[in-house]
C-alpha positions as CSV (number, residue, x, y, z in Angstrom):
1,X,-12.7,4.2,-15.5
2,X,-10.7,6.5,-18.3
3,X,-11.6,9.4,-16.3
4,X,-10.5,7.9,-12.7
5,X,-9.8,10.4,-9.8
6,X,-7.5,7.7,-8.0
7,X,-3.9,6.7,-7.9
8,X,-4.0,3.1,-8.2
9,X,-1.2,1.9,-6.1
10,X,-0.3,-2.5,-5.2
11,X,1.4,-3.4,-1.4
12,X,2.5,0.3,-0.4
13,X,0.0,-0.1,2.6
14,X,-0.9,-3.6,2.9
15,X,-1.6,-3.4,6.5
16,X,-3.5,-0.5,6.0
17,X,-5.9,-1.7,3.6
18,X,-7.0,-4.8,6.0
19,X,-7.2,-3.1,9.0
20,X,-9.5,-0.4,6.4
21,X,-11.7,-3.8,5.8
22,X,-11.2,-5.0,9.4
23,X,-13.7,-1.7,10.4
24,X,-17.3,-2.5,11.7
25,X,-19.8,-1.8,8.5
26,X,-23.4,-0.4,8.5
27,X,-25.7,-2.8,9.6
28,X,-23.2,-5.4,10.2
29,X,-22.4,-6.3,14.0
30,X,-18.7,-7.0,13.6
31,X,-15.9,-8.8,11.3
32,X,-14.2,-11.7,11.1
33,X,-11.0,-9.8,10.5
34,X,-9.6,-9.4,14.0
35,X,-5.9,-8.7,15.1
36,X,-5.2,-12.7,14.8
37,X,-6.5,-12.9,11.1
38,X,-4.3,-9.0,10.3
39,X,-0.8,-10.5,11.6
40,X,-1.2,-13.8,9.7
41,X,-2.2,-11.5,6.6
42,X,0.6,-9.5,7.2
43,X,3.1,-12.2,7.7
44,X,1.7,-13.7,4.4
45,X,2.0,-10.4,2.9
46,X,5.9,-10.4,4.0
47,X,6.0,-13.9,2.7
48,X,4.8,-12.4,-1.2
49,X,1.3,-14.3,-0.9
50,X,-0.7,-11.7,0.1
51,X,-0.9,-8.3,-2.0
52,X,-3.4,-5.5,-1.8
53,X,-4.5,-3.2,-4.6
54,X,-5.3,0.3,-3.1
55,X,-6.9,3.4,-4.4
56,X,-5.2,6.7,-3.3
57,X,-6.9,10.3,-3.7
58,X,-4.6,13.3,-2.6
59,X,-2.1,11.1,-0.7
60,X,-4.8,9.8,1.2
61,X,-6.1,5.6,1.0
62,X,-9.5,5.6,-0.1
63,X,-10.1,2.4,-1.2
64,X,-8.6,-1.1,-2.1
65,X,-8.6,-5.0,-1.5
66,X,-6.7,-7.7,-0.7
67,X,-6.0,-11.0,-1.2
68,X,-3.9,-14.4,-1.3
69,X,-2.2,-15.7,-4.8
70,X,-1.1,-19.3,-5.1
71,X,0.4,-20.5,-8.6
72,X,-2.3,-18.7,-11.4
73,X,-5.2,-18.3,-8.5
74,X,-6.2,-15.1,-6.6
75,X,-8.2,-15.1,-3.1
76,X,-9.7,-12.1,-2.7
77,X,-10.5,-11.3,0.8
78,X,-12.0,-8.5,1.3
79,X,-12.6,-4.6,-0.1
80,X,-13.2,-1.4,1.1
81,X,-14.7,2.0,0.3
82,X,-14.3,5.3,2.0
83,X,-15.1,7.3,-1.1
84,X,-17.4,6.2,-4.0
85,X,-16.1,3.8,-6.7
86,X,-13.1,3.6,-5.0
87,X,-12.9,-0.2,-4.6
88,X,-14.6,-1.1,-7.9
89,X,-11.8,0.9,-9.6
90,X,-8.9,-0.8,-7.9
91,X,-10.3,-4.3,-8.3
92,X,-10.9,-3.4,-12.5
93,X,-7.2,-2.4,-12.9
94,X,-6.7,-5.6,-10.5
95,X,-9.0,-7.8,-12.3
96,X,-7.0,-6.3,-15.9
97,X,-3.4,-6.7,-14.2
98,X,-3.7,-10.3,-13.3
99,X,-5.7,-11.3,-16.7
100,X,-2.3,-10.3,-18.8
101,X,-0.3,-12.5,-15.8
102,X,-2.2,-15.3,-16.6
103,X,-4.3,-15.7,-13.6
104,X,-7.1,-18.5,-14.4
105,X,-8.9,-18.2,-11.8
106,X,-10.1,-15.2,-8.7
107,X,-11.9,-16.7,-5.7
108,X,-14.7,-13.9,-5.0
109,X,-15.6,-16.3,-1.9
110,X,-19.1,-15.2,-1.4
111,X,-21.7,-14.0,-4.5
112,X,-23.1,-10.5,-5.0
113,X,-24.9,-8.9,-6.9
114,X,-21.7,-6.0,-6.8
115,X,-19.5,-8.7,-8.2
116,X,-21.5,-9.9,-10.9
117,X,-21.5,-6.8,-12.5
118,X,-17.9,-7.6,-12.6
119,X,-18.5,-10.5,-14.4
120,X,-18.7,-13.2,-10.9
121,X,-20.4,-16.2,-11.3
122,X,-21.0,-19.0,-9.1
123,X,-19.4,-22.7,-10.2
124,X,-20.0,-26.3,-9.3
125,X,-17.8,-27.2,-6.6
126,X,-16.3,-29.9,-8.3
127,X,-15.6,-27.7,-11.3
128,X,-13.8,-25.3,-8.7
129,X,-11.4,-27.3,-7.3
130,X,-10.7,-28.8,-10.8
131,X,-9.8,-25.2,-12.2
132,X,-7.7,-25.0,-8.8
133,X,-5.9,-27.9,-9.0
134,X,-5.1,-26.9,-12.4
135,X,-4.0,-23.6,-11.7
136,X,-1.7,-24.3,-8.8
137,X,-0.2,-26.8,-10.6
138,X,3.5,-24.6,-11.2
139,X,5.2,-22.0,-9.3
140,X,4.2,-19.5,-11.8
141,X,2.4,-16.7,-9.6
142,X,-0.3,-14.9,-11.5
143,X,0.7,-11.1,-9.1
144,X,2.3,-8.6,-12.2
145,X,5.5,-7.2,-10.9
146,X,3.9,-3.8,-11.2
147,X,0.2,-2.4,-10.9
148,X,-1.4,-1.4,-12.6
């Protein structure tokens, strides 16, 4: 992480980065990200609820996620990789930018073992949408002005 090779950059290619996560994986059939789901991101996105987090390497996007913030929570969506470590670096320096904003809570949506190194961790579903409840309970917004 001290030693990155990226230019960690937040919303300068918001479209971008989903249509980067929108692209058929290896041994996956297809995604769930088609051009309906990428104009309601992007018209979120233009409303400030959805942000992306990229990782840039010679002026070129080579990595990031994105996601939906309402009050102190963070949805993430979904991430992408065209070199290594790319998206484990921009989510750290995401995962560190919303900590000092005061998120309480990021939605990871499905367990993996690549998360949990991160720290993930399944919870009770009652405990979740406690924590939720409680964390959309102002109009603060967890997104830092700047990232990272």
């Amino acid at each position: 992480m001290r030693k990155t090779p990226f230019d960690l950059r937040s919303d300068t290619a918001f479209e971008d980065v989903v249509r980067a996560c929108a692209a058929p994986r290896q041994n996956q059939p297809g995604t769930w990200i088609g051009e309906d789901m990428i104009a309601a991101y992007v018209a979120l996105h233009r409303a400030g609820y959805a942000h992306s987090m990229e990782s840039w390497q010679d002026d070129r996007l080579v990595g990031g996620l994105y996601g939906v913030v309402l009050g102190r929570v963070f949805f993430g969506e979904s991430m992408f990789a065209r070199v290594p470590d790319a998206s484990k670096v921009a989510f750290v320096h995401l995962v560190r930018a919303l900590a000092a904003k005061g998120c309480e809570l990021i939605d990871c949506q499905m367990y993996t073992d690549h998360l949990a190194r991160f720290g993930a961790r399944t919870i009770l579903r009652t405990d979740f949408l406690r924590r939720l409840s409680s964390a959309q309970d102002s109009d603060a917004t967890c997104w830092p002005e700047s990232v990272p």
